[in-house]
N, C-alpha and C positions, 0 to 999 in steps of 0.2 A: 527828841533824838531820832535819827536815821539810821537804820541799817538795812541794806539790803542784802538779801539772801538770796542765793542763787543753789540749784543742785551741786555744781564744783564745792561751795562755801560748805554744804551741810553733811556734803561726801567727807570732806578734810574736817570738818567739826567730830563729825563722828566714826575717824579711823580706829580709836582705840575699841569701841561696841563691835567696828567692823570685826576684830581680833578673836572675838568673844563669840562671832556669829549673827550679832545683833544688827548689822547695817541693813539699813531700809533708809535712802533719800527720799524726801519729803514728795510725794509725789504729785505731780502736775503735769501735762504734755499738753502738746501741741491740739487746737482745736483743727475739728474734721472739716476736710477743702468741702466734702460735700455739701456741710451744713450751710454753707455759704450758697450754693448752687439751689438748695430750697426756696418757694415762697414763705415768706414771714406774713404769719395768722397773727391778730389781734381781735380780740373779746376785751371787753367794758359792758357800765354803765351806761356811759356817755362819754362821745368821743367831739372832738374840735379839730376841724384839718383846715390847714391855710397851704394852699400848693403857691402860691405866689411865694411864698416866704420860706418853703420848705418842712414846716413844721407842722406836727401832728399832735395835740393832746389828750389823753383818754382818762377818765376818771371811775375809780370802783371798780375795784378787785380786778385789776387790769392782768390778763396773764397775752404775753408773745412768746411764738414758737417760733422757731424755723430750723427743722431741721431737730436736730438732737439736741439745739439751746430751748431752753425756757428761760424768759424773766418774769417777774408778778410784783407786785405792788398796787400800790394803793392809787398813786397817780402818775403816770408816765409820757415823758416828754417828748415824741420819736421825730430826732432832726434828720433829714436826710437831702441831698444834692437835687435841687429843682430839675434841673435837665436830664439828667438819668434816671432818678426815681429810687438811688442807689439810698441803703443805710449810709448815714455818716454817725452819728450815735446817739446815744438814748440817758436821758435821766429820771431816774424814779424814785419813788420815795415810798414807804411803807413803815408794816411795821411786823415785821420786817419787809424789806423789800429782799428779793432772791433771786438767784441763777442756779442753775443747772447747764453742764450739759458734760456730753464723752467723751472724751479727747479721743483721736485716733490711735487705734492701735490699745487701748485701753480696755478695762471691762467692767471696770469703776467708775461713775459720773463724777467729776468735781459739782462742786455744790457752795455755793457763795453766801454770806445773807447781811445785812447790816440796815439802819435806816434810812441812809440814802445812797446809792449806787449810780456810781456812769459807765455805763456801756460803750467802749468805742471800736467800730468795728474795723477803721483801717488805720494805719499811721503809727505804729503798730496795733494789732487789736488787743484789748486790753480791759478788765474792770479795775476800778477806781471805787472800794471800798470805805463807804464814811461815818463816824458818827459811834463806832464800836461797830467790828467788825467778825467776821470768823468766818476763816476758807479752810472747805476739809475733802476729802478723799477718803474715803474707806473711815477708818478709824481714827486716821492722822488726823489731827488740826491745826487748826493756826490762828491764834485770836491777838488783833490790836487795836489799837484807837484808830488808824488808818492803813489800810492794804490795799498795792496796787498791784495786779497780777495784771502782767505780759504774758496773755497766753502764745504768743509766737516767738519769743525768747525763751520760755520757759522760767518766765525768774518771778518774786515776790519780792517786793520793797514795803515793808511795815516801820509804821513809826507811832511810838508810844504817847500815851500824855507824859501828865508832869509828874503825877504821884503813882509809889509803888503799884497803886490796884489797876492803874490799869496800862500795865508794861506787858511790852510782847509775851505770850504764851503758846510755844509750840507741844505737840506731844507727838509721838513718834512711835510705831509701834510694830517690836522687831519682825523681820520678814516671818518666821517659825508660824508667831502669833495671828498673823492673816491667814497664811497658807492653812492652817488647822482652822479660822475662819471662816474660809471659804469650801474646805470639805465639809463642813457641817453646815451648809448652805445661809449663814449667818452673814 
C-alpha cells in the first residue's frame, strides 16, 4: 500500500488534538542551500574511483559529510556527473546505513537510518529509505517498509509490507511535550 503524507495531510489529520492544544505537524524542512555550497569529505577502508565513469566506491565504515549532511554505512556507491564533478547520488548499504543533517531554519537534525539508502541530491533532492526504515526529528518518528523523503518539497511517502507488523508507524509528540523538552536541555 501507498500513502503519502504530506505536512497539509498530517495538519488536517490532526485538527481535532489541534483543538485540545496538541498539534505538532510531523516535522521536516527544507535542507540548508549552504550545505550544498560545502566540499563533501569521505573516509573508508578502501575506496574504488573510476572518473571515466563517474563512479566512486568506498568500503568500511564509510562516513560523508558535507556541510551539516552526514551519511555512514558500510559500503557506498557515490555516482556523480563526469564533467562537473557535481554529486548526482549516492547508494549505501549498512547496518544500518544513516543520514543526518539540519534543515534550515531548524534546531533539530532530522536523522534517517534503514539498511539500504539512496541519496539523490538533485531532481528533487531526496532519501529513498529501504529494507525497514525510520525518519525522526526530535522525538517524532516515522517507521515503514519503505520511506521516501522529498527533502525540497517537504513530504514523506511511506509504504508498508503485507503483514500487520510491519505497517506504517508514526508517533507525534504534542508541541507542550518538546517545548518542556527542550527547557530541560533533553
Amino acid at each position: 500500500m501507498t500513502y503519502p503524507v504530506t505536512k497539509r495531510w498530517v495538519r488536517s489529520a490532526l485538527l481535532a488534538a489541534a483543538i485540545t492544544g496538541l498539534l505538532v505537524p510531523y516535522p521536516c524542512a527544507i535542507a540548508r542551500d549552504s550545505d550544498r555550497d560545502q566540499p563533501i569529505m569521505l573516509s573508508a577502508d578502501r575506496a574504488e574511483i573510476d572518473n571515466v565513469k563517474g563512479v566512486s566506491v568506498y568500503r568500511g565504515d564509510v562516513v560523508l559529510t558535507q556541510g551539516t549532511l552526514t551519511i555512514t554505512g558500510e559500503v557506498m556507491h557515490v555516482y556523480y556527473v563526469p564533467d562537473t564533478r557535481e554529486l548526482d547520488h549516492i547508494v549505501v548499504q549498512g547496518h544500518p546505513a544513516s543520514y543526518r543533517e539540519l534543515p534550515e531554519g531548524e534546531s533539530e537534525y532530522v536523522h534517517a537510518k534503514a539498511p539500504r539508502m539512496e541519496y539523490y541530491a538533485d531532481g528533487p533532492s531526496r532519501i529513498r529509505l529501504l529494507q525497514g526504515a525510520t525518519l525522526w526529528q526530535g522525538r517524532n518518528t516515522f517507521h515503514g517498509k519503505e520511506i521516501v523523503y522529498n527533502i525540497e518539497a517537504d513530504q514523506v511517502l511511506a509504504r508498508s509490507g503485507k503483514d500487520k507488523a510491519s505497517r506504517i508507524h508514526i508517533t507525534i509528540y504534542p508541541k507542550q511535550q518538546r517545548d518542556k523538552q527542550m527547557d530541560a536541555g533533553q
